[in-house]
C-alpha positions as CSV (number, residue, x, y, z in Angstrom):
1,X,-12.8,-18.9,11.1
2,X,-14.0,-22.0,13.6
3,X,-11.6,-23.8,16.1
4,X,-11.7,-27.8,16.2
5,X,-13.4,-28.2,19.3
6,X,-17.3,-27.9,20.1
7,X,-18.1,-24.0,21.1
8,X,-20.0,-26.0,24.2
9,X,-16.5,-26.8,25.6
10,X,-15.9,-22.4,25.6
11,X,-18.8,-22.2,27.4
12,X,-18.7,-25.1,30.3
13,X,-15.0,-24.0,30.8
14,X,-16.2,-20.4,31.5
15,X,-19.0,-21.2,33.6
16,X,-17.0,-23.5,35.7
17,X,-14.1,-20.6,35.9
18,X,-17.2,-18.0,36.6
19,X,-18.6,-20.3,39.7
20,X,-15.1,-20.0,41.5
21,X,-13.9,-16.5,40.4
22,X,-16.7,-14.6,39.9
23,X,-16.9,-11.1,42.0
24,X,-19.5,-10.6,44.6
25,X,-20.8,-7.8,43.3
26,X,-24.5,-6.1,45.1
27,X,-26.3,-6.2,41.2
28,X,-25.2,-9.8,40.8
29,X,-27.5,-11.0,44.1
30,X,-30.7,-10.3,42.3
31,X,-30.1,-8.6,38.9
32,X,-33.0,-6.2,38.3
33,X,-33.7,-4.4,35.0
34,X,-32.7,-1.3,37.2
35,X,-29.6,-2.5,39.1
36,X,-28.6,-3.6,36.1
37,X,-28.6,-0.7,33.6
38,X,-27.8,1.6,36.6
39,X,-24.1,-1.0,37.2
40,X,-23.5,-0.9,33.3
41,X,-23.9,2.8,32.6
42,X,-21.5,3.6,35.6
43,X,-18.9,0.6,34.7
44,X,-18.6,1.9,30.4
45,X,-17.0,5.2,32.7
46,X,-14.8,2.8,35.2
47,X,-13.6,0.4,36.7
48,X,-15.1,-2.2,39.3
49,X,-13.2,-0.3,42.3
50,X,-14.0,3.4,41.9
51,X,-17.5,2.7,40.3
52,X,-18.7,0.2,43.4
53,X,-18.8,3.5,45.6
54,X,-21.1,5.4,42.4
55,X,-23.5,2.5,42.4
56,X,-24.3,2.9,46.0
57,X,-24.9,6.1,46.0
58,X,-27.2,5.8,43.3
59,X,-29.2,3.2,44.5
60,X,-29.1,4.6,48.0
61,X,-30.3,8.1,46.5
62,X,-32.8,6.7,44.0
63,X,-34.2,3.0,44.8
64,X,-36.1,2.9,42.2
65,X,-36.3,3.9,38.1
66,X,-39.5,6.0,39.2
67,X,-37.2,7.8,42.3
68,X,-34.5,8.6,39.6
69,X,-37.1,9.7,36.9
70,X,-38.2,12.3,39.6
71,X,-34.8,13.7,40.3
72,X,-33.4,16.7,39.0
73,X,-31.0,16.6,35.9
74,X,-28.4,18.7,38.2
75,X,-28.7,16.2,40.9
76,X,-28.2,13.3,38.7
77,X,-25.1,15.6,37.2
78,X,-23.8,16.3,41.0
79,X,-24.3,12.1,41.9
80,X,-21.9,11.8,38.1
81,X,-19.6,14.3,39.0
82,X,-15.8,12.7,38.8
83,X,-17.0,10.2,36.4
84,X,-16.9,12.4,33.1
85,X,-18.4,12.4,29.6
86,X,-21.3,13.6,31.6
87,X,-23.8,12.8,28.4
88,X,-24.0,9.5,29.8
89,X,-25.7,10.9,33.2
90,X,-28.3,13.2,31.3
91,X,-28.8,10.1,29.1
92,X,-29.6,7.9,32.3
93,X,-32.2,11.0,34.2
94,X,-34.1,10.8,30.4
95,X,-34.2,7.1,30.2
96,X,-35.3,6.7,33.2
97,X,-38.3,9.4,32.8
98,X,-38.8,7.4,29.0
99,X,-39.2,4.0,31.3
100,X,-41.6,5.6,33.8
101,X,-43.4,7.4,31.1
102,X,-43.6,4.5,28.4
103,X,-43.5,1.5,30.2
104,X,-45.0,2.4,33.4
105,X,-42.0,2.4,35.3
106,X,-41.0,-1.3,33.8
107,X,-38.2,-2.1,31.5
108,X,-39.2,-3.7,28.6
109,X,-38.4,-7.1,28.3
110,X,-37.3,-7.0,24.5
111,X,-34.0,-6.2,22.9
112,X,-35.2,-3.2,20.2
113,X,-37.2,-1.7,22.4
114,X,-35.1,-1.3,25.1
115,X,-32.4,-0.1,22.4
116,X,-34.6,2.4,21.5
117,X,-34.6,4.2,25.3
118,X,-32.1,7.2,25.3
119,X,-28.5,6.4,26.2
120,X,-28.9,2.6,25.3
121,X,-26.8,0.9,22.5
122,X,-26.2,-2.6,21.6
123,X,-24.2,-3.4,24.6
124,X,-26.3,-2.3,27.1
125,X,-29.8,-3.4,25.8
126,X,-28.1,-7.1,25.8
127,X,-26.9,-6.5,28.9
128,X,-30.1,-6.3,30.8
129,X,-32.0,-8.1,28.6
130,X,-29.5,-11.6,29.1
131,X,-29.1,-10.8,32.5
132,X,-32.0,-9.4,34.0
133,X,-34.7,-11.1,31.4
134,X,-32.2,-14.3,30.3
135,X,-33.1,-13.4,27.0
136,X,-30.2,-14.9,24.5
137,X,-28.3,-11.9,23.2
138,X,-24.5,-11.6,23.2
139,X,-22.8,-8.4,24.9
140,X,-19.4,-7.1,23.5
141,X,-17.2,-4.7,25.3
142,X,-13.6,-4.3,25.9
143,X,-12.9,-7.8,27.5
144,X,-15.1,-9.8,25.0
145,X,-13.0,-8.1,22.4
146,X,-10.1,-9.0,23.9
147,X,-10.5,-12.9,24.7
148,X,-12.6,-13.3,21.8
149,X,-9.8,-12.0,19.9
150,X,-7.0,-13.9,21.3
151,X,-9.1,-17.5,21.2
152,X,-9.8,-17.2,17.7
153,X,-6.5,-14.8,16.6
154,X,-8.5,-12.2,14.9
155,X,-6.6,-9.6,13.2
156,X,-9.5,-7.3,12.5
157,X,-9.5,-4.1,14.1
158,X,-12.2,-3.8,16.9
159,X,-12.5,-0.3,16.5
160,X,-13.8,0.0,12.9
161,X,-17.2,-0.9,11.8
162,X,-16.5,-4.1,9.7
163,X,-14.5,-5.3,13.6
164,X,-17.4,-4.1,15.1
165,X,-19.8,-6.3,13.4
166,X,-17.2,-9.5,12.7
167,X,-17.0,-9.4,17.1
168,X,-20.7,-9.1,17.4
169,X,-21.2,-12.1,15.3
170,X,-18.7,-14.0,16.8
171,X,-19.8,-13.8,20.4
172,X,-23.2,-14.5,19.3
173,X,-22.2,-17.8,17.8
174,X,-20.4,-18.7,21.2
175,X,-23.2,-17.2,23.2
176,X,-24.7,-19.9,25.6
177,X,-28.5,-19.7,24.5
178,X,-29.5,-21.8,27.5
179,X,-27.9,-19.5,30.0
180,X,-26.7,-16.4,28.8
181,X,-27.1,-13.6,31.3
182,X,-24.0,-16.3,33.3
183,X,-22.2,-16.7,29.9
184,X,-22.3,-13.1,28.9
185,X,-21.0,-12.2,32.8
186,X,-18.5,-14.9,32.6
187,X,-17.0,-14.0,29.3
188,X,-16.8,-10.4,30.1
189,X,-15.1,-11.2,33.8
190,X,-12.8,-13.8,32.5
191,X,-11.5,-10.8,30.7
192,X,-11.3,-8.4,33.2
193,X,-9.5,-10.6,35.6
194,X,-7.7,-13.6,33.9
195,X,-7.2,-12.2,30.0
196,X,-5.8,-9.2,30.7
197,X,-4.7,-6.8,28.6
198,X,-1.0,-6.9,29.9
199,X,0.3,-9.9,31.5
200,X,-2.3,-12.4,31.1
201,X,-2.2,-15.8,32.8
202,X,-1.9,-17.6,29.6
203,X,0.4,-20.4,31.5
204,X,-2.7,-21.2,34.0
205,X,-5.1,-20.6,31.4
206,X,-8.4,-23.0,31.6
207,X,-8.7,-21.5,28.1
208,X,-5.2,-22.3,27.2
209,X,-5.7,-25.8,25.0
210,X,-8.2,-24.2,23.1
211,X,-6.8,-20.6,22.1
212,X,-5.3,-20.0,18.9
213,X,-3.2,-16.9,20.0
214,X,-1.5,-19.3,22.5
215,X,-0.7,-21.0,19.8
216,X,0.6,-19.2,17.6
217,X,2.2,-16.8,19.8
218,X,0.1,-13.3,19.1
219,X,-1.4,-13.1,22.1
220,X,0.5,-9.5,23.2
221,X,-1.2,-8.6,19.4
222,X,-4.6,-8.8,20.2
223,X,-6.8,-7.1,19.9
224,X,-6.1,-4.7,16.7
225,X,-6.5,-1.3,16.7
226,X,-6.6,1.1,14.3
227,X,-4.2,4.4,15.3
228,X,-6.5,6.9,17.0
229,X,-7.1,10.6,15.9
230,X,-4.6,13.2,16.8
231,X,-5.5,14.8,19.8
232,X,-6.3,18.6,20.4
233,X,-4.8,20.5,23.0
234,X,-6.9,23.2,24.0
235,X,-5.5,26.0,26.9
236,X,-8.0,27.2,29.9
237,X,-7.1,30.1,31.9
238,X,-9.8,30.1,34.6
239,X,-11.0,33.4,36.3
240,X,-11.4,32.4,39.9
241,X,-13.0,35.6,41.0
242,X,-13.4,36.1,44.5
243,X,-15.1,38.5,46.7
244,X,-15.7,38.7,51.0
245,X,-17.0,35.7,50.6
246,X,-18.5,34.9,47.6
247,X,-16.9,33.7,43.9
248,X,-18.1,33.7,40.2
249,X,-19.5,30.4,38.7
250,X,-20.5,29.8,35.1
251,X,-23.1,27.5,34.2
252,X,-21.9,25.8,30.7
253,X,-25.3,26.2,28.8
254,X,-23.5,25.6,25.3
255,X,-23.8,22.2,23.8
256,X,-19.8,20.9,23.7
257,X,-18.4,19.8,26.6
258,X,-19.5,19.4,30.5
259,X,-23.0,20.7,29.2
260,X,-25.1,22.1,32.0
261,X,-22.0,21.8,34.8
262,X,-20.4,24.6,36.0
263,X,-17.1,26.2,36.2
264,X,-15.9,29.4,36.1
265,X,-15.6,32.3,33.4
266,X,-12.9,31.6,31.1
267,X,-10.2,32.7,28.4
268,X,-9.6,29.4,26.1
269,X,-7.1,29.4,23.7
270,X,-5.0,27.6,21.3
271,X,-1.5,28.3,22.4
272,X,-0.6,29.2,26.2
273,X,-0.8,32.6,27.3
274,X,0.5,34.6,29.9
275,X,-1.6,36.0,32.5
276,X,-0.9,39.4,31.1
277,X,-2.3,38.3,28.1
278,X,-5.1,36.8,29.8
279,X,-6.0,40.3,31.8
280,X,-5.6,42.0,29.0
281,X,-8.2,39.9,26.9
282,X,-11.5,41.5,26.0
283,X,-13.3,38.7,27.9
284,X,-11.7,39.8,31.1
285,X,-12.2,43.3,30.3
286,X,-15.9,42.8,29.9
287,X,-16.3,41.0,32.6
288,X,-14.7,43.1,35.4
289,X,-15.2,46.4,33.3
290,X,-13.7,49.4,35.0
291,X,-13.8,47.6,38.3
292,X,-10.4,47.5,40.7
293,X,-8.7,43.7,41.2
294,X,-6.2,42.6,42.6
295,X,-4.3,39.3,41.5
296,X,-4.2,36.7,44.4
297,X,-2.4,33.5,43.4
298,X,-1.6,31.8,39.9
299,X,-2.6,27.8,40.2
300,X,0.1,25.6,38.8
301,X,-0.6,23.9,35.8
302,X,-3.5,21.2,35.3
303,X,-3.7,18.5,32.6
304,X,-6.5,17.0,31.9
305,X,-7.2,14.0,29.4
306,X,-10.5,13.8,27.3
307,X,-10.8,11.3,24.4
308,X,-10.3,13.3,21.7
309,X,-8.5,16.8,23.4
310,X,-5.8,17.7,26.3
311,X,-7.1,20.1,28.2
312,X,-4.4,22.5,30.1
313,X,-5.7,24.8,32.3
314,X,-4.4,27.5,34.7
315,X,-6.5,29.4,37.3
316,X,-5.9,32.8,38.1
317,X,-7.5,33.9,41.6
318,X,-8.3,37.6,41.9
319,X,-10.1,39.5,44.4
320,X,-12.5,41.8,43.8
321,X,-12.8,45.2,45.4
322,X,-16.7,45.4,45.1
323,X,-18.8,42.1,45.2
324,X,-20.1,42.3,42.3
325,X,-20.4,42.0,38.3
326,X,-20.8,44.5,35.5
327,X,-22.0,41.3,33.5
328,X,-24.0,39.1,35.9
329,X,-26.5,36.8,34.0
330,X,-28.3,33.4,34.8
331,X,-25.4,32.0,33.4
332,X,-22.6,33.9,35.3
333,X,-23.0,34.7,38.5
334,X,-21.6,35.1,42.3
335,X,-22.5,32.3,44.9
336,X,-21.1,31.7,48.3
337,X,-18.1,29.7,48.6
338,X,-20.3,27.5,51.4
339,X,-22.7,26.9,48.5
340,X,-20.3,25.5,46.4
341,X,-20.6,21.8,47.0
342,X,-24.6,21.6,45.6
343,X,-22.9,22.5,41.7
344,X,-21.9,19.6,39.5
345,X,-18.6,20.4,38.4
346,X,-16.4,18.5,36.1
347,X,-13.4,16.8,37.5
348,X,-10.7,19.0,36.3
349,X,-12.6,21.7,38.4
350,X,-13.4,19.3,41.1
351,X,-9.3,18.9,41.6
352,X,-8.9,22.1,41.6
353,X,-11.6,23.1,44.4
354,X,-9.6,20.4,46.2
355,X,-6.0,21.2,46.2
C-alpha cells in the first residue's frame, strides 16, 4: 500500500507545519532521557492540559531519576493520584530505582534495553530514544494511528495485533531517519491538533494533496476499531465510619484494582443494594461487631468509568459511639480526618472527600 509521491514530501510538510504549530511545552526546551519518559508516562493517562500541572509537580518534587528512585512508592502514588490506572505510577518509582541501579542513574541509550526497564513498551522506549538520543525509531500512539490511517486509508483495525504491527511498519517506513525525535513529535502533534479525531481541518490541510482518505471520502472512518468488550458494572457501598474525630481507611493490599491506595471498608456487589441490605451484610457485622452506630448521611450516587468496568458507588457515613474497631488491622484502621490528605486515594474517593 504506497502513495505516488516521495515519503520525503510527508516529512518536509510536517516539519515545516511542526516549526509554526508546535506547543511550547517545558520537556521540549532540552529533552532529557528523564523529562522525557517522566512527560510520556503522564501524557498515555491525559491530555496536554491537565497533565502539564502533573509534570511540574514531578519534576519540582524529584529533579532527578536518582531523587525519584529514592522516594517512597506511596508518595509517588499520592503525586499520581487523579490520574488513574495507578500501575503506571508503581511502574515509573521501579524504573526509576532499575535506572539508578543498572545504569548508574543514566538511561540507556538503546532501544531493547530501555524496553526492557519496567513500565516501558514500544512506544515509550522510541520515545526517548528518537527524542532524547535521536536514535531512528518510529513512535505510534493514538494520533499516529489516526493520520497514518487517514493518509494511507487503512481499513485495518488498530486495536488488534495484525493493526498493531501493519501501523508500526508503516510509520517506520515514513520515519525521518535524519531527524526523527522532530518527525516522531511532529507526526504525533499534527494529530493532536490539526487531524483530529472529530472535525478535522481537512479543507486547510498541508496534508490534504497527498491523503487518500481525502480522497476518497473515509476520512470520518478512520481509524478502525474493533467493538470493545462488554463492560462490567460492579456496585460499592462505602462505609465512611466516623468517630470524634477520626474515620476508618483501608489500605487495598490485594492485587486488582487501586493496589496499595486507600479507601474505605467496603460491601461490593453485583446488583444495587439497599443500605439495609448493606448493614445487614456480614461484612458490616464484623466490622462494627456489637458496637452502637448511628447512620449519618447516605451520599448520592457516583459513577465511575474504568476501561473495562462501571464502577457505582454509594457511601454510607455512620458515627460511631466508641472510637474504635473490633477488627482494626494494618490494613484497616482509624486515622485523623486532618491526616487524610498524606493517603493516595483513587479519584472516585478523591471526589468524594471533596464534595
Amino acid at each position: 500500500m504506497t502513495l505516488d509521491y516521495d515519503m520525503n514530501i510527508l516529512q518536509e510538510i510536517l516539519l515545516e507545519w511542526f516549526a509554526k504549530n508546535r506547543r511550547d511545552l517545558p520537556w521540549r526546551h532540552h529533552p532529557s532521557p528523564y523529562q522525557v519518559w517522566i512527560s510520556e508516562v503522564i501524557l498515555q493517562q491525559t491530555r496536554v492540559s491537565q497533565g502539564m500541572d502533573y509534570y511540574h509537580r514531578f519534576i519540582e518534587r524529584w529533579p532527578t531519576v536518582e531523587a525519584l528512585a529514592g522516594a517512597s512508592e506511596e508518595e509517588v502514588l499520592k503525586m499520581w493520584q487523579g490520574l488513574g490506572y495507578y500501575s503506571r505510577a508503581r511502574n515509573l518509582h521501579h524504573c526509576a530505582q532499575q535506572v539508578v541501579a543498572e545504569y548508574g542513574g543514566q538511561f540507556p541509550a538503546d532501544f531493547e534495553k530501555l524496553k526492557r526497564l519496567k513500565g516501558v513498551g514500544d512506544y515509550t522506549a522510541a520515545a526517548i530514544a528518537s527524542i532524547a538520543f535521536n536514535l531512528p525509531h518510529a513512535v505510534v500512539d493514538g494520533n499516529v494511528y489516526r493520520v497514518l490511517s487517514r493518509l494511507f486509508d487503512v481499513d485495518t483495525p488498530i486495536n488488534n495485533k495484525e493493526g498493531q504491527a501493519f501501523f508500526a511498519r508503516l510509520a517506520d517506513e515514513q520515519l525521518n531517519r535524519e531527524q526523527p525525535g522532530l518527525h516522531n513529535q511532529a507526526l504525533m502533534e499534527f494529530g493532536a491538533l490539526h487531524c483530529m479525531p472529530k472535525s478535522p481541518n481537512c479543507l486547510q490541510c498541508p496534508l490534504q494533496a497527498q491523503c487518500l482518505a481525502f480522497a476518497r471520502q473515509t476520512v470520518a472512518e478512520r481509524p478502525v476499531k474493533l467493538a470493545k468488550t462488554k463492560v462490567k458494572t460492579c456496585y460499592l457501598n462505602y462505609l465512611v465510619l466516623r468517630g470524634e474525630d477520626r474515620l476508618c481507611l483501608r489500605k487495598r493490599s490485594d492485587k486488582g484494582i487501586w493496589h496499595h491506595l486507600y479507601d474505605f471498608p467496603c460491601v461490593e456487589s453485583e446488583t444495587p443494594l439497599t443500605v439495609e441490605a448493606v448493614l445487614a451484610s456480614e461484612y458490616f457485622v464484623q466490622l462494627i461487631g456489637n458496637k452502637s452506630f448511628t447512620v449519618l448521611k447516605v451520599s448520592p450516587i457516583y459513577t465511575h468509568k474504568l476501561t473495562h468496568r462501571t464502577l457505582v458507588a454509594q457511601f454510607i457515613e455512620i458515627k460511631l459511639e466508641q472510637e474504635w474497631l473490633p477488627i482494626e488491622t494494618k490494613d484497616i484502621f482509624l486515622t485523623r480526618e486532618k491526616d487524610l490528605a498524606q493517603y493516595p486515594v483513587p479519584r472516585l474517593i478523591d471526589l468524594y472527600l471533596n464534595t
